[in-house]
C-alpha positions as CSV (number, residue, x, y, z in Angstrom):
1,X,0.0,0.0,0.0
2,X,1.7,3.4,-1.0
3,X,2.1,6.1,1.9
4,X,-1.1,8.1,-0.3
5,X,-3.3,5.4,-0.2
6,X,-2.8,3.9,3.6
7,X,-5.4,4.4,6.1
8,X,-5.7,4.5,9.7
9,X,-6.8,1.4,11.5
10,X,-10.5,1.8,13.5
11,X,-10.0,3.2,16.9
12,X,-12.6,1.4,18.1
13,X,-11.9,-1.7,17.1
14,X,-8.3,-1.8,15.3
15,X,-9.9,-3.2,11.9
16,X,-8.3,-2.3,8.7
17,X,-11.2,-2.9,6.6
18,X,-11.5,1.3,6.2
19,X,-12.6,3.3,3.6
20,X,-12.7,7.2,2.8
21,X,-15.9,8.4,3.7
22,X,-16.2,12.4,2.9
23,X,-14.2,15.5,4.5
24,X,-14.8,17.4,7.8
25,X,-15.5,21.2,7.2
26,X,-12.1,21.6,8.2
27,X,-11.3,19.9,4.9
28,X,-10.0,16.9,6.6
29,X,-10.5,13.2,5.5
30,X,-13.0,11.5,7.6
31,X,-13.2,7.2,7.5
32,X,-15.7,4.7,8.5
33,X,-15.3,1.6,9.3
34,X,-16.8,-1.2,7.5
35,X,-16.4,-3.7,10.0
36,X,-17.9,-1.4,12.9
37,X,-19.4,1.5,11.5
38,X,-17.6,3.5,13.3
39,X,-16.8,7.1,11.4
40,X,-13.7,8.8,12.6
41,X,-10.8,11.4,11.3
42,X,-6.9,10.7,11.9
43,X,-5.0,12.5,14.4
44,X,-8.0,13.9,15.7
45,X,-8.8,15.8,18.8
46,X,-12.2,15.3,19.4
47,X,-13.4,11.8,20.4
48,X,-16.2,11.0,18.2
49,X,-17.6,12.5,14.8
């Protein structure tokens, strides 16, 4: 997987099954879980979207 493409694993679960799901407002990436649900955004400082 090249360094563009990687992904973060689920926080809430540590799945790599993840997949780009939109952008915050701040224009940063947000991704959801597929094995969860879980929606999240790397490196971020708020717990939950």
């Amino acid at each position: 997987m090249s360094p563009i493409d990687s992904r973060p694993p689920c926080p809430s679960c540590g799945s790599e099954y993840i997949v780009k799901n939109g952008s915050t407002h701040h224009k940063k990436p947000k991704f959801k879980c597929k094995d969860c649900g879980r929606q999240f955004v790397e490196f971020s400082t708020q717990k939950y979207i």
